[in-house]
C-alpha positions as CSV (number, residue, x, y, z in Angstrom):
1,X,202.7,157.2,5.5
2,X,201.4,156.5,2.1
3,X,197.9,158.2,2.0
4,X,197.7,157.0,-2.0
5,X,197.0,153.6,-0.4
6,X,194.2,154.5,1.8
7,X,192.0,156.1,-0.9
8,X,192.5,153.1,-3.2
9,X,189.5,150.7,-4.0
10,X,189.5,147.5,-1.5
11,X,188.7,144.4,-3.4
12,X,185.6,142.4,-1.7
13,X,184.6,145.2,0.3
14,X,181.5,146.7,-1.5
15,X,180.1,143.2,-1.7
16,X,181.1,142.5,1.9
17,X,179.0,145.7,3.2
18,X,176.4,144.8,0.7
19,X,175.5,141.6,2.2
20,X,175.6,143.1,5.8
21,X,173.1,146.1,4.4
22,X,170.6,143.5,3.1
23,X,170.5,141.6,6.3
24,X,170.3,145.2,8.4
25,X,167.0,145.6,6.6
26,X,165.7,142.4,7.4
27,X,165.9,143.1,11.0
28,X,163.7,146.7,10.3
29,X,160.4,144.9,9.6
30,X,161.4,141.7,11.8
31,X,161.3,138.2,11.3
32,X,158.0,136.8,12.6
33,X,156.1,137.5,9.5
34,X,158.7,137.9,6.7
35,X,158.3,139.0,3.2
36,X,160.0,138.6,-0.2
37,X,162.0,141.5,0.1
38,X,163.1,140.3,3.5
39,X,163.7,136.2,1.9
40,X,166.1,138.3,-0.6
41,X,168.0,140.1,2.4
42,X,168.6,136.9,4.0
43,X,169.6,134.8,0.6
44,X,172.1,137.5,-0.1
45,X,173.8,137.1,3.7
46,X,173.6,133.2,2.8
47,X,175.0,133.2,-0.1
48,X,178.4,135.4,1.0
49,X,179.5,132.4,3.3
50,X,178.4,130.1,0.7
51,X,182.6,129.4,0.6
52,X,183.1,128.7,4.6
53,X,182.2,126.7,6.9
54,X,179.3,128.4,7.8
55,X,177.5,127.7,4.5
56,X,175.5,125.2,5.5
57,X,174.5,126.3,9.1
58,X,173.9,130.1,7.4
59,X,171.6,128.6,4.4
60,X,169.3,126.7,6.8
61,X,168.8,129.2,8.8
62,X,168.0,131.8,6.0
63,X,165.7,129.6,4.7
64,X,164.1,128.8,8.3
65,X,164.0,132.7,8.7
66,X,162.6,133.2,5.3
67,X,159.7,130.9,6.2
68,X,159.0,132.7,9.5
69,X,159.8,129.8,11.8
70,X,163.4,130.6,12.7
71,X,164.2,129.4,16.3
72,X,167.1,130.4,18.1
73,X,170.2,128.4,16.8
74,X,169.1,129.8,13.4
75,X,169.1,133.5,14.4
76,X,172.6,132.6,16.2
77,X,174.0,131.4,12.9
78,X,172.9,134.5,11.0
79,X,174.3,136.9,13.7
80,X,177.8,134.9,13.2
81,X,177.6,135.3,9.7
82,X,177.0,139.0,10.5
83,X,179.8,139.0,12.9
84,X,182.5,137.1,9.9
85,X,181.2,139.5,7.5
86,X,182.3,142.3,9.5
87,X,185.3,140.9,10.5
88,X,186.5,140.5,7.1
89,X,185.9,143.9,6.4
90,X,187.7,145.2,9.4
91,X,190.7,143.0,8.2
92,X,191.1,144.2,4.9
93,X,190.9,147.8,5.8
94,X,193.8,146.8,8.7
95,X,195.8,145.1,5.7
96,X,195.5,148.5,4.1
97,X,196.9,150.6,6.9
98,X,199.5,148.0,7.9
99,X,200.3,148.6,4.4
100,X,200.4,152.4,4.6
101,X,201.6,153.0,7.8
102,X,204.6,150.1,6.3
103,X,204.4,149.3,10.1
104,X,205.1,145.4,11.8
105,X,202.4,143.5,12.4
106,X,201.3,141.4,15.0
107,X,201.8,137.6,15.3
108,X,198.2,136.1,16.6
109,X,198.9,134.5,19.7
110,X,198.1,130.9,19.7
111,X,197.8,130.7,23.3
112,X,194.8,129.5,24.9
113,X,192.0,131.4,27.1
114,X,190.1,129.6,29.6
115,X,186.1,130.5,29.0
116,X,184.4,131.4,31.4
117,X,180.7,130.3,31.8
118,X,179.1,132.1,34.3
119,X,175.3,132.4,34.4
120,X,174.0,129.9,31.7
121,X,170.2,130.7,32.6
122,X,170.5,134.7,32.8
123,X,172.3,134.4,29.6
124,X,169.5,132.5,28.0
125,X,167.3,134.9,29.2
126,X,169.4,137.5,27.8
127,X,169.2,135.2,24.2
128,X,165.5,134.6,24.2
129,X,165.0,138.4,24.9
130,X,167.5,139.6,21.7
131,X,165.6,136.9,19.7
132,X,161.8,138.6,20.2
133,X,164.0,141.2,19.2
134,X,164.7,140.2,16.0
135,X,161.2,138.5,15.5
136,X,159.4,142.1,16.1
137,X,161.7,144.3,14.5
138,X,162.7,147.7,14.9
139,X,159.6,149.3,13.6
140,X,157.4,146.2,16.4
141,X,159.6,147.6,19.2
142,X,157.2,148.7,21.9
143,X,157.9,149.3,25.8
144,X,156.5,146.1,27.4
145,X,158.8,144.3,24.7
146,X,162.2,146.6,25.3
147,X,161.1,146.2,29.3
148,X,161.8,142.5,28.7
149,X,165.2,143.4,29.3
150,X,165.5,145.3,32.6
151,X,165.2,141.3,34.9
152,X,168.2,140.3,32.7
153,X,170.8,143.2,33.4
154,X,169.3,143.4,36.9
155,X,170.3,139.8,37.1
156,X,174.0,139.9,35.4
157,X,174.9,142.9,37.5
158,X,176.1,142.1,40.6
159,X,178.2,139.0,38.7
160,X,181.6,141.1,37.6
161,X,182.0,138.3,34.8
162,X,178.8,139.6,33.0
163,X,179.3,143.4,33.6
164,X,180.2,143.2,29.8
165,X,177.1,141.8,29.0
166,X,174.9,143.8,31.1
167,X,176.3,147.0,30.1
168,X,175.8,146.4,26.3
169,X,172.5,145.3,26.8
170,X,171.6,148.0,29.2
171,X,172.6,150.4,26.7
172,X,170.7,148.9,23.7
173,X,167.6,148.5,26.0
174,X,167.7,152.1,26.6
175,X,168.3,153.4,23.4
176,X,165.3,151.2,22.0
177,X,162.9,152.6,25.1
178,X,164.1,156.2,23.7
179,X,162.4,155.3,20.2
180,X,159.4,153.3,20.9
181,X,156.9,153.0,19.6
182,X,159.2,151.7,16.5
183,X,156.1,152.2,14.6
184,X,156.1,155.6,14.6
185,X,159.9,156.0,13.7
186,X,161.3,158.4,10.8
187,X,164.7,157.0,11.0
188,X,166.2,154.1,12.1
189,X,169.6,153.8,12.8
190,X,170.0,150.5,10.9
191,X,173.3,149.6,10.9
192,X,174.0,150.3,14.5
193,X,171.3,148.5,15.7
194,X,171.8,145.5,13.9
195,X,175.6,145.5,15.6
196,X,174.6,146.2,19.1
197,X,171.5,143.2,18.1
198,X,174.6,141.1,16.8
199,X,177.6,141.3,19.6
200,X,174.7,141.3,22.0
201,X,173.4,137.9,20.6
202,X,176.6,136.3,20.2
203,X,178.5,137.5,23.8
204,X,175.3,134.6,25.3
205,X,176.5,132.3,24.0
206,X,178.6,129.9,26.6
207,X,182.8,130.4,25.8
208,X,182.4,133.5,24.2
209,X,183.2,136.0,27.2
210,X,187.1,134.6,27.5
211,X,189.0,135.8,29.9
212,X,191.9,137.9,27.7
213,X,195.3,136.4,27.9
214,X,197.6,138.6,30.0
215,X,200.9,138.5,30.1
216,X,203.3,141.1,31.9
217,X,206.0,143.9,30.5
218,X,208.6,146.1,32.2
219,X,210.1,149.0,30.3
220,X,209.4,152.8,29.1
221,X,205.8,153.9,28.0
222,X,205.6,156.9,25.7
223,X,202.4,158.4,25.7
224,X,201.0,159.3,22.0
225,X,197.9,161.1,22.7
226,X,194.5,160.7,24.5
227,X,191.4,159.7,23.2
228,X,188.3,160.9,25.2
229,X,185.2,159.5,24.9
230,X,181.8,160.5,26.9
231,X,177.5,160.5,27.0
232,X,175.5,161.8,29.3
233,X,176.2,159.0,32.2
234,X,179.9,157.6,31.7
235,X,183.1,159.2,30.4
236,X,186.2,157.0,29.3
237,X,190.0,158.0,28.4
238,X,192.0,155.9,26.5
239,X,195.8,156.6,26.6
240,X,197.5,155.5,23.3
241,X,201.3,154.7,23.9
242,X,204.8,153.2,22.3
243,X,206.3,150.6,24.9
244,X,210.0,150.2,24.9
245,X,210.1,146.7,26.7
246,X,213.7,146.5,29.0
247,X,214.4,143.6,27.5
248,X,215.5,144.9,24.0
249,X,212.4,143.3,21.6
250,X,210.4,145.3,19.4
251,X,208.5,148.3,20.2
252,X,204.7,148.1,20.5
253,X,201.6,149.9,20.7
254,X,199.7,149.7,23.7
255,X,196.8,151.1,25.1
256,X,195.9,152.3,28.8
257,X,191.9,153.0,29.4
258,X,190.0,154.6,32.9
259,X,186.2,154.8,33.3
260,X,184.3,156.9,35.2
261,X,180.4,157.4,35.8
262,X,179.3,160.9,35.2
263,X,176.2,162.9,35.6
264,X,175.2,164.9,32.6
265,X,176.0,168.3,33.9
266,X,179.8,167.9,34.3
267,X,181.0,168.6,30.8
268,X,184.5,170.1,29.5
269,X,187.1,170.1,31.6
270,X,184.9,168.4,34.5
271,X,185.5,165.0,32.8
272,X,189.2,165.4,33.7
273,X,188.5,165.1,37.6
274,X,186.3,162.5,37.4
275,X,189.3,160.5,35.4
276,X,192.5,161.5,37.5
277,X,191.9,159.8,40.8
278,X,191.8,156.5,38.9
279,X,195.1,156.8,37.4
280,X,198.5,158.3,37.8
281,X,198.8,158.0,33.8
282,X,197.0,161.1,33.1
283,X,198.7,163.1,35.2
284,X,201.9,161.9,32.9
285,X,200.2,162.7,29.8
286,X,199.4,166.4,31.0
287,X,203.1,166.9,31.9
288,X,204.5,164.9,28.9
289,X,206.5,162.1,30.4
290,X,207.4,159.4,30.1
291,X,206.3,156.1,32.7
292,X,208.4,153.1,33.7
293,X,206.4,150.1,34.0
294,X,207.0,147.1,35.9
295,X,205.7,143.8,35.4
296,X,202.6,145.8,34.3
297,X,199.8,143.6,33.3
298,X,198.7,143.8,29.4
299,X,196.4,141.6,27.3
300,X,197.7,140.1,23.8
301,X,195.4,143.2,22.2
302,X,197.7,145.6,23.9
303,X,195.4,146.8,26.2
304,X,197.3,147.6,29.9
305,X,195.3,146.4,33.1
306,X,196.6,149.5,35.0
307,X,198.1,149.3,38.4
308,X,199.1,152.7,39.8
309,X,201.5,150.8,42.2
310,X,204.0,149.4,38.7
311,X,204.1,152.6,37.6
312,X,206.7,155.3,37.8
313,X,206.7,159.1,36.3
314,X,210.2,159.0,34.3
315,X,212.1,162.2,32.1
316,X,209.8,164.4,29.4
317,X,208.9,162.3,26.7
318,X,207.8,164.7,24.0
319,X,204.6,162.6,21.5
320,X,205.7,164.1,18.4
321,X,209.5,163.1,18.9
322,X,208.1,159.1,19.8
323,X,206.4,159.7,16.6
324,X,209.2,160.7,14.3
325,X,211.6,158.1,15.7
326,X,210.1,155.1,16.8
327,X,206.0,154.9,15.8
328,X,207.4,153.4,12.2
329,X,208.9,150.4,14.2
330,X,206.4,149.6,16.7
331,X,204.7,146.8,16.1
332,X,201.0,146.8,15.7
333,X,198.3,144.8,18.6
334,X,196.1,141.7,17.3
335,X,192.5,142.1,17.4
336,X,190.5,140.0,19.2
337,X,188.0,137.6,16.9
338,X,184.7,139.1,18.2
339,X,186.4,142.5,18.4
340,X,186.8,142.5,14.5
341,X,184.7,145.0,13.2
342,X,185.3,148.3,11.2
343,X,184.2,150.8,14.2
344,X,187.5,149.5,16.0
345,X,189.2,150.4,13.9
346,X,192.2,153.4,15.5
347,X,195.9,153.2,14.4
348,X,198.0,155.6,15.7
349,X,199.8,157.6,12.8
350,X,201.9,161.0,12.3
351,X,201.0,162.8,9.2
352,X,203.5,165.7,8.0
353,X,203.9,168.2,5.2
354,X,200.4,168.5,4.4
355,X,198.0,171.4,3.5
356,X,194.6,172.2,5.1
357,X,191.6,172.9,3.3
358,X,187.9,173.5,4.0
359,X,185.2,174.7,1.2
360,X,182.4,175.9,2.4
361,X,182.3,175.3,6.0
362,X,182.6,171.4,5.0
363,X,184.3,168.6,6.9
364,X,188.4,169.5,7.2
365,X,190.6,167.5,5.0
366,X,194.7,167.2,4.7
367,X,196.1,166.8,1.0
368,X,199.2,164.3,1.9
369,X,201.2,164.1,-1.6
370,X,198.4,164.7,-3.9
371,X,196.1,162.8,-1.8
372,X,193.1,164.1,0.2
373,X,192.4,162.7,4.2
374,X,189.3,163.5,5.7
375,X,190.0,164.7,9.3
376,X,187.3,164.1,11.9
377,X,187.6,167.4,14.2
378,X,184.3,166.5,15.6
379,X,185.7,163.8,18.0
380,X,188.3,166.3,19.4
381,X,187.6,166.7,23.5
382,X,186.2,170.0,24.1
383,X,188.2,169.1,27.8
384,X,191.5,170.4,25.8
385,X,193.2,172.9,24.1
386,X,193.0,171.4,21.0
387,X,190.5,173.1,18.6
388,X,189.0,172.5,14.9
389,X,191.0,176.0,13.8
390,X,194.2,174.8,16.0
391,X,194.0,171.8,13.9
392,X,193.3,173.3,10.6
393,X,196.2,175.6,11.0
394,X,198.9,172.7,11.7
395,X,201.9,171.4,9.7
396,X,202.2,168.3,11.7
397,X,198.9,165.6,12.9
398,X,199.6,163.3,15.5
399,X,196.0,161.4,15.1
400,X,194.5,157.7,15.3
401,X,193.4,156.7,11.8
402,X,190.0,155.2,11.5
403,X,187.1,154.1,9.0
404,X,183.9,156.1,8.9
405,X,181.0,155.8,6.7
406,X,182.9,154.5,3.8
407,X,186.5,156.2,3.9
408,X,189.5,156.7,6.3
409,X,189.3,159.7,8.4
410,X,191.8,161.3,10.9
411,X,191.1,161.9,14.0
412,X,193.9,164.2,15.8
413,X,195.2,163.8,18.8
414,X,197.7,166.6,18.6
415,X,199.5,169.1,16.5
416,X,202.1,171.3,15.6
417,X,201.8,174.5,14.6
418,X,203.4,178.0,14.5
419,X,202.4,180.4,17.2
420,X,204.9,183.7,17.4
421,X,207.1,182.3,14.5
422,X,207.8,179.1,17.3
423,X,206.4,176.0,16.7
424,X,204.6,174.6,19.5
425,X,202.7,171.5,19.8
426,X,199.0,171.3,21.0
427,X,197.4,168.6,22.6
428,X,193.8,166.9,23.3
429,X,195.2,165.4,26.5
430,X,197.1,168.5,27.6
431,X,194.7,169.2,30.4
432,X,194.1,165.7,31.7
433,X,196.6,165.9,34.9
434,X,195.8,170.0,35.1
435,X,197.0,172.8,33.7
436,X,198.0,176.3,34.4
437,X,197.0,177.4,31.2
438,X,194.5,180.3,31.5
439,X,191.8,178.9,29.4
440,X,192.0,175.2,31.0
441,X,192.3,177.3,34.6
442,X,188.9,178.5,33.8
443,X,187.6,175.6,32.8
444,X,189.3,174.0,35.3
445,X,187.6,176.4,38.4
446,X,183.9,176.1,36.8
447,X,184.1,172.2,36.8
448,X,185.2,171.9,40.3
449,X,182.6,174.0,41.2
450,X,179.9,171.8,39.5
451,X,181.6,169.0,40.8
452,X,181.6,170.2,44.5
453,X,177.8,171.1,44.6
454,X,177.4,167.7,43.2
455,X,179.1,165.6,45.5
456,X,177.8,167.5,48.5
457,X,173.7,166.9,47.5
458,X,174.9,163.4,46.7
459,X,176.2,163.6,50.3
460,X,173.1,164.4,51.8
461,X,170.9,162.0,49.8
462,X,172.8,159.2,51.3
463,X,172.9,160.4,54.7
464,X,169.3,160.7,54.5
């Protein structure tokens, strides 16, 4: 991989980011009673779509916005103008790792999606709620306002085809409650609440929750490494893999996900048994092997709908070997249009001959041929044997490459290192199907025990 690129200047990208920044303030004060400094936030979104075909649509509605009577349609068109802003940022950063990695790219499929349209008057609802939003700001947020919100998720709910909706909107709700009064706030997490405010916004309108295009593949899945992901009610794993299709076309890179709710006690290794039950992959993983598919279902972003029944356990598939011999070939997943944003950014990538340095109990980095990676260590699962000094003392980084406040950053998903002059490879996902190991054993025996008293008061709460 050619780390020179990925610490290179991208051209637009400043001035992209820029223009986002100036519009993330706006939404701090709110829009019911703007001022100047707030007209200048929303010329400078206006004027970097002043080249597409959103310049028209984007300057009205800055200059309705600007006035203090912006209606709905014109907070719309500045969360879309957001949202392409964004989007061409997360595409020239992808250009730059499809460039470093030297790796295939997708075609974009041309095929069609039917929309779904399900709930036109919760989801207005849901609009008029994210637009009082924007009108109060953060720092007007109080509880009766964020409150506002608790009819509408109530209402998409029990309608699978807005669980998407509800759950983002649940989760912004909350986080706001957790902050009122805005008024009395030291910090506000601007950026991220001007995305969750954006996707939020535009997921109401009708056609934009489409159905992804699926499609079905038979051939060998070669697990890459596990990405684990958790808060104090919900844990998810997300299995990145190499498919072989039977058929003789080009590798790809694929991606398997399970859910799970979770209460905030079970932590560590815990997460792993809320996880396996839903899917035979893991269990896989943990014994690195191999799975042949058949006619499992996948979406044109790569992502597998998982069915335990067209999957098979096949020989040991060792991640590092997949790496070295066929990651360079595999051909990279689109992106979905409204999934275009920077935080989505994670390529798989192997990283080799590298040397490890920390100063001063500072962030980990990798110097790559002169070249210095930031390595995230913070996102590694405590559920694993895979530690910050495991990964520090490496000579080989199996990891998923992503973009964080301004730079790319590794995050590992496993690595090889020298234990007992042998080199031995450790993994995040190492424990996700059980181990014998006598740490994860531990681990292991103190979750199930946390787990057990769990389920058995939840047992007698709903006999009661």
């Amino acid at each position: 991989m050619r780390t020179d690129l990925l610490t290179d200047p991208v051209d637009g990208l400043d001035e992209a980011l820029t223009a986002v920044d100036a519009f993330d303030r706006v939404l701090v004060a709110g829009l019911l009673r703007p001022q100047p400094a707030q007209a200048a936030g929303l010329a400078a979104l206006a004027h970097s779509v002043a080249g597409t075909p959103l310049a028209s649509l984007v300057a009205e509605a800055a200059d309705k916005a600007a006035a203090g009577a912006a209606g709905e349609d014109h907070l719309v068109a500045l969360a879309a103008a957001r949202t392409a802003l964004m989007g061409s940022v997360h595409d020239a950063l992808t250009d730059r790792v499809a460039d470093a990695t030297g790796r295939p790219r997708a075609e974009r499929s041309t095929r069609d999606t039917p929309a779904d349209a399900p709930g036109a008057n919760v989801l207005a609802a849901a609009r008029a709620w994210l637009c009082d939003l924007a009108r109060a700001g953060w720092h007007g947020i109080d509880h009766e306002l964020v409150a506002g919100a608790g009819p509408v998720v109530s209402a998409m709910l029990p309608d699978p085809r807005l669980r998407r909706q509800a759950t983002l909107l649940d989760g912004f709700a909350a986080e706001l409650a957790a902050s009122c009064p805005g008024a009395t706030l030291e910090h506000v997490p601007v950026r991220r609440w001007a995305d969750l405010w954006t996707r939020a916004l535009l997921l109401t309108l009708p056609g934009a929750a489409r159905t992804p295009a699926v499609d079905t593949v038979t051939g060998r899945l070669l697990p890459l490494g596990v990405d684990v992901q958790a808060h104090a009610t919900a844990v998810q794993a997300q299995v990145h893999a190499v498919l072989e299709p039977s058929d003789g076309s080009a590798p790809r890179l694929v991606r398997a996900a399970v859910s799970a709710p979770k209460p905030d006690t079970v932590v560590g290794a815990g997460l792993w048994q809320l996880l396996r039950p839903r899917m035979s992959l893991l269990g896989a993983v943990g014994e690195g092997r191999a799975v042949e598919l058949d006619a499992m279902p996948v979406t044109a972003e790569g992502d597998l709908v998982w069915d335990d029944e067209r999957a098979r356990t096949g020989e040991f598939a060792a991640p590092f070997a997949t790496a070295r011999v066929i990651l360079s070939t595999a051909t990279d997943p689109e992106t979905a249009p409204l999934d275009r944003h920077p935080v989505g950014i994670a390529v798989p990538v192997l990283v080799e001959g590298y040397t490890a340095e920390r100063e001063d109990d500072g962030p980990l980095t990798f110097t790559v041929a002169g070249h210095r990676l930031a390595v995230d260590t913070e996102r590694v699962p405590a559920a694993s044997p895979l530690t910050p000094e495991t990964v520090a003392a490496s000579g080989a980084c199996l990891g998923l490459l992503r973009w964080d406040a301004g730079e790319f950053v590794l995050q590992p998903l496993a690595v090889e290192t020298t234990v007992r002059k042998k080199t031995v490879a450790v993994h995040a996902g190492a424990w996700a199907g059980g181990t014998t190991d006598k740490l994860g054993a531990r681990a292991e025996k103190a979750a199930t025990d946390s787990v057990a008293v769990l389920r058995e008061r939840a047992g007698k709460l709903l006999r009661k």
